[in-house]
C-alpha positions as CSV (number, residue, x, y, z in Angstrom):
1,X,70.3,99.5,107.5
2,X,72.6,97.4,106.0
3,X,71.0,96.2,102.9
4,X,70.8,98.7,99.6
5,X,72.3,101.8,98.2
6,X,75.1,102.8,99.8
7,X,76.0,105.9,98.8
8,X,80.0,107.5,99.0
9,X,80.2,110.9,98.5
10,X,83.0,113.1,98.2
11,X,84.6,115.3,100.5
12,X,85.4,118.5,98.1
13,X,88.5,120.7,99.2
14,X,89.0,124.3,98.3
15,X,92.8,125.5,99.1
16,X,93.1,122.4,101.2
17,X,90.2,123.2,103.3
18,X,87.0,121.2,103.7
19,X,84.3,122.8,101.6
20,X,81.4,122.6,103.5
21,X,79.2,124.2,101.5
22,X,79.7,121.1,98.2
23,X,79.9,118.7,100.9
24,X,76.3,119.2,102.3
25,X,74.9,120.1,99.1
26,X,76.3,116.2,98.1
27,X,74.6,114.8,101.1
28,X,71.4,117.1,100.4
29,X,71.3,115.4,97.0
30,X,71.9,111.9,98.5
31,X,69.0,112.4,100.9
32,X,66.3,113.7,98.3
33,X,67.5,111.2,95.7
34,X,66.3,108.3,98.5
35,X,69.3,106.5,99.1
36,X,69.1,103.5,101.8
37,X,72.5,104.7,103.4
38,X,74.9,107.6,103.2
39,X,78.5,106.5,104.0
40,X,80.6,109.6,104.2
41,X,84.6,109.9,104.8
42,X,84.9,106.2,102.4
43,X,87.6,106.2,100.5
44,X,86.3,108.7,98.3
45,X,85.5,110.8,101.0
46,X,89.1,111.4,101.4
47,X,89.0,110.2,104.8
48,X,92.9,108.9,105.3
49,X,93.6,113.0,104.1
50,X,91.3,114.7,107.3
51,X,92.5,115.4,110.6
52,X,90.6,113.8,113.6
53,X,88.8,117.5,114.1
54,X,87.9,117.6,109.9
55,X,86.3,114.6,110.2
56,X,84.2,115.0,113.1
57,X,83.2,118.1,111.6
58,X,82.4,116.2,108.5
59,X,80.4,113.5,110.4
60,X,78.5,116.0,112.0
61,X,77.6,117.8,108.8
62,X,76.7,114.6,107.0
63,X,73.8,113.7,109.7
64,X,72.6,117.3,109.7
65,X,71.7,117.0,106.3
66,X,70.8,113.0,105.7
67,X,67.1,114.1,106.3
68,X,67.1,110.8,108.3
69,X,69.0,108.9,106.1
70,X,71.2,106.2,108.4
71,X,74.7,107.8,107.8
72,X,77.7,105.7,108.5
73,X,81.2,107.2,108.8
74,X,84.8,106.1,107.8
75,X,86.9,106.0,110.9
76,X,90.0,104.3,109.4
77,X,93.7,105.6,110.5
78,X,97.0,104.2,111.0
79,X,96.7,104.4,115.0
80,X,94.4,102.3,116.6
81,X,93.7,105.0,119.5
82,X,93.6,107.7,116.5
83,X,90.3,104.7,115.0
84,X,88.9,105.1,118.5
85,X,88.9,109.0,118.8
86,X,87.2,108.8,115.1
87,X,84.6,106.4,116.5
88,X,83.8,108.1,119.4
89,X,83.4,111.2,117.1
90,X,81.2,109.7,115.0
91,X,79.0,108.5,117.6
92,X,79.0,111.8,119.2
93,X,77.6,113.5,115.9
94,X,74.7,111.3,115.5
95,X,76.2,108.4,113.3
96,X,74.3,105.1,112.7
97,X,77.3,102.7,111.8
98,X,81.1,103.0,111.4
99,X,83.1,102.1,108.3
100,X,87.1,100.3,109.4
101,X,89.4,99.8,107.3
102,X,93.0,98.6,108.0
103,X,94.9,101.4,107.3
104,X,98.8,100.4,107.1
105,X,102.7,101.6,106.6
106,X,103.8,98.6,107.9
107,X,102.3,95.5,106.5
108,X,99.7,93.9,108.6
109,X,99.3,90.3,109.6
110,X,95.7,89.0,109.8
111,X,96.3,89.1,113.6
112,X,96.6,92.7,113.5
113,X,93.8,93.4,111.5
114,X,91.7,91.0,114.3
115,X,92.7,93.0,116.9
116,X,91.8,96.1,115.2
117,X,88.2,95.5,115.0
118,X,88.2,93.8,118.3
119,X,89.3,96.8,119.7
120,X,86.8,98.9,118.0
121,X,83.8,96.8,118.8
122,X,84.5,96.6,122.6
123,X,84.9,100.1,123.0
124,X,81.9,101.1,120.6
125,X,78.3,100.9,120.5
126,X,78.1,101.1,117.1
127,X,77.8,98.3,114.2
128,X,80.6,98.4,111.8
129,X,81.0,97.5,108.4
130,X,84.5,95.5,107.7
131,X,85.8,97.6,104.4
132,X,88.4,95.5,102.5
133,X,89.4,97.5,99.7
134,X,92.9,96.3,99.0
135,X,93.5,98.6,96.3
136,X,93.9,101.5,98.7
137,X,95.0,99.5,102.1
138,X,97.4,97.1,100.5
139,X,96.1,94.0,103.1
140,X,93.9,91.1,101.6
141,X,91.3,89.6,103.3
142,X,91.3,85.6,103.7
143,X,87.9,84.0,104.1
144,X,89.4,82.7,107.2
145,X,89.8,86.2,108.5
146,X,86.4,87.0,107.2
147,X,84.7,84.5,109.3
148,X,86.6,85.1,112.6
149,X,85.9,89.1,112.4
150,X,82.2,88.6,111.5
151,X,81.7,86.6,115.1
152,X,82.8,89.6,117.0
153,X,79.9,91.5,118.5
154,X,78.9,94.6,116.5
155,X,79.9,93.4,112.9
156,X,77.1,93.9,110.5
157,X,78.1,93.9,107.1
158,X,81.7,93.2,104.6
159,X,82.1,95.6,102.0
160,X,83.8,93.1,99.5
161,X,86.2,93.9,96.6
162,X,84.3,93.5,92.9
163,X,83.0,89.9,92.1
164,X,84.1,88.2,88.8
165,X,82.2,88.9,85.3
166,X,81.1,85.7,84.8
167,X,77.7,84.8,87.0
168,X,78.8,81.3,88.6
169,X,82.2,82.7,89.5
170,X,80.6,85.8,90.9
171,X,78.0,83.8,92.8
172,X,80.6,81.3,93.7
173,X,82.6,84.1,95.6
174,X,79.6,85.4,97.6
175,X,78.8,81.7,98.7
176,X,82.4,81.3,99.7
177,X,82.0,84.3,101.9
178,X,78.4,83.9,103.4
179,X,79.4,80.1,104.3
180,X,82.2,81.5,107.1
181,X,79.9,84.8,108.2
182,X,77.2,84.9,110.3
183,X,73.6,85.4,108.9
184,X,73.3,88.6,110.3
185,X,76.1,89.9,108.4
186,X,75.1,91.4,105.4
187,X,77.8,91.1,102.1
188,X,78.0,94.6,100.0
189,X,79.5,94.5,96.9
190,X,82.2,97.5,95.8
191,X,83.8,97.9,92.5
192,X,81.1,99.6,90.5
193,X,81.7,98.3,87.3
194,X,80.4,94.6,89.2
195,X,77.7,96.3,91.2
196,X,75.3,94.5,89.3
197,X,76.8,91.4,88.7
198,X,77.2,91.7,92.9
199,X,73.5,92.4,93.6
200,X,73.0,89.4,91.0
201,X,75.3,86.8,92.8
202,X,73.0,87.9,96.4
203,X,75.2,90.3,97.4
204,X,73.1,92.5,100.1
205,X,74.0,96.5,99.4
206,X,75.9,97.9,97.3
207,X,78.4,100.1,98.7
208,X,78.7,102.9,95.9
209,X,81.0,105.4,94.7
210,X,79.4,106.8,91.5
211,X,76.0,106.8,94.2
212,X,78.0,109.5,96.3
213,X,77.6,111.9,93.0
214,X,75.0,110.2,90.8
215,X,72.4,108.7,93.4
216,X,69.5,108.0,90.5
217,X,71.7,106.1,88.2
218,X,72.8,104.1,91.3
219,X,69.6,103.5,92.8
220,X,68.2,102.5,89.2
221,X,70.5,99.2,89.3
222,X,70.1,99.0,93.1
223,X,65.6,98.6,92.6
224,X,65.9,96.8,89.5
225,X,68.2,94.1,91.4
226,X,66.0,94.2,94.5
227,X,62.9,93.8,93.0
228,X,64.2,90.7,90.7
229,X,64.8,92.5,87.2
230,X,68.5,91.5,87.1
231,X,68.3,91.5,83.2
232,X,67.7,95.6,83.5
233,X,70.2,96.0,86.1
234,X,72.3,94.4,84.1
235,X,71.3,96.4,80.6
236,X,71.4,99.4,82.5
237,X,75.3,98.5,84.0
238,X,76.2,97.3,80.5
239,X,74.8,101.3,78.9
240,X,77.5,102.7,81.2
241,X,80.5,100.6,80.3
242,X,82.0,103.8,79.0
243,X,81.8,105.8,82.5
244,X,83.4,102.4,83.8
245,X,86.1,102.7,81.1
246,X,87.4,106.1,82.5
247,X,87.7,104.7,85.9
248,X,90.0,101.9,84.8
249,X,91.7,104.2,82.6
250,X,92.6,107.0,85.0
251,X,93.9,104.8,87.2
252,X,90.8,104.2,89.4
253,X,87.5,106.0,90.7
254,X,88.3,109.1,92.8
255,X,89.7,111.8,89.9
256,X,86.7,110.4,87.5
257,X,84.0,110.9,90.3
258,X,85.9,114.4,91.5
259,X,86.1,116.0,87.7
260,X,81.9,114.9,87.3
261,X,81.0,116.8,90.2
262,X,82.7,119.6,89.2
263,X,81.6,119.4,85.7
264,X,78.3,119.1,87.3
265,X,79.1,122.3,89.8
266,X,78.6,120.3,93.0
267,X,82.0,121.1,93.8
268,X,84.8,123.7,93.2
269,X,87.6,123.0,90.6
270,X,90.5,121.3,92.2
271,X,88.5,119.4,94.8
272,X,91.0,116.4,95.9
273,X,93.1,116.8,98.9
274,X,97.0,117.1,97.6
275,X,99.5,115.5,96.9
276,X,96.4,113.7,94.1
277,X,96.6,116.0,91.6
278,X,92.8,116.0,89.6
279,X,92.8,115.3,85.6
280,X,94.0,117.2,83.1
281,X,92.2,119.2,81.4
282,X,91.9,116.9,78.5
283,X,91.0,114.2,80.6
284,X,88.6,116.2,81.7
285,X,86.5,117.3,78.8
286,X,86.4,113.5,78.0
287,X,85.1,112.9,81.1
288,X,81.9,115.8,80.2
289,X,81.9,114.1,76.9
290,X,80.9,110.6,78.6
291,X,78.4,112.5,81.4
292,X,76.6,114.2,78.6
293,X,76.2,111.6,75.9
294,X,74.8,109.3,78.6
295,X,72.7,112.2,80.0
296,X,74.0,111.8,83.7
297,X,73.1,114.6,85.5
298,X,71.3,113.4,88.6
């Protein structure tokens, strides 16, 4: 399950409520689009905003409509019994993996974060993916750390930060990694602007957030990498520089990938839980601009 197209999608709010209705119609689109994975409640899925009860509801709406799909769900919080309620939650509504990441107010010490997922993997049945994103969670992950998580029963895949640009720095990190992890582990590469640069150094999935709202595009890098055509994986990556552009320049993924679904009316206006306030409107229309010229509509 852990090899592929992962795709994120959002969790659209309407007056700070969950919108069910855009949510499932996200996962619909996931499911028909063929994705290998749906991860729902990542970081774009808003899942540090949700209450326990929001995102067992969520979970359970997500595997309703993955058609089959393996659906894995982001139990993350700063409370390590508040990690274990979202686990067993998932579990309950039919999940096939669970997504951790080290949530903090407090810095953490790699000790911490050990315990963390030794505590979820003794008390859980199901395999979890080891999400290091420190660009939301403000802890870095040492390939020491790496290593003595992946041993513990259960652990089935890292979701890494973005690889380098250039191919033998890129591939160079992955080795680094897989030389401390178990071979059942798989490496999934974030950071969509290096997806393909990932998939090209031998990472094993991608773990998207532009899949969550735009599965084909995704899935188009994802089969051209599989089946060997790195060079079109690559042309295609390089044709969307611009999309890539507005994530760097609106300070990251989440108000890009929340103004395309609503340009693209899979979710109402203001979608992002507050206090993130969306783009402005100017923002926006550059955003349509980009969507449109590069005919991203599916």
């Amino acid at each position: 399950m852990f090899t592929g197209l992962s795709a994120f999608p959002l969790t659209p709010l309407h007056h700070d409520t969950v919108h069910e209705e855009s949510f499932t119609r996200l996962v619909d689109r996931l499911a028909a689009a063929d994705v290998d994975s749906i991860t729902a409640l990542g970081s774009t899925g808003s899942y540090a905003y949700l209450t326990c009860e929001e995102r067992h509801r969520v979970a359970q709406l997500a595997v309703a409509h993955a058609a089959g799909t393996p659906v894995f769900v982001g139990i993350g919080a700063l409370r390590t019994s508040h990690v274990l309620t979202n686990a067993a939650n998932a579990e309950k509504a039919g999940a096939s993996g669970l997504l951790l990441a080290p949530m903090t107010y407090q810095p953490l010490t790699p000790d911490d974060v050990f315990e963390l997922f030794r505590t979820v993997t003794t008390h859980s049945s199901l395999p979890v993916i080891v999400y290091d994103n420190p660009g939301t969670t403000h802890f870095m992950f040492a390939p020491e750390l790496y290593g003595r998580i992946a041993e513990l029963p259960g652990i089935a895949s890292i979701k890494i930060p973005a690889v380098p640009a250039d191919p033998e720095q890129a591939q160079a990190r992955v080795r680094s990694i897989r030389a401390v992890i178990p071979d059942h582990v798989s490496i999934g590469v974030s950071g969509d602007a290096s997806a393909a640069a990932g998939l090209a150094a031998a990472c094993d999935t991608w773990y998207s957030v532009i899949g969550g709202t735009l599965p084909v595009l995704a899935r188009t890098i994802t089969r051209a990498a599989q089946e060997g055509r790195m060079s079109d994986a690559a042309t295609e990556a390089h044709r969307l520089a611009p999309l890539w552009d507005l994530f760097t320049e609106f300070g990251g993924s989440i108000r890009v990938v929340a103004a395309i679904a609503e340009h693209l009316g899979l979710a109402p206006s203001a979608s992002l839980p507050l206090p993130i306030q969306g783009l402005t409107e100017s923002q926006r229309h550059r955003v349509a601009e980009v969507i449109d010229e590069l005919g991203l509509d599916q």
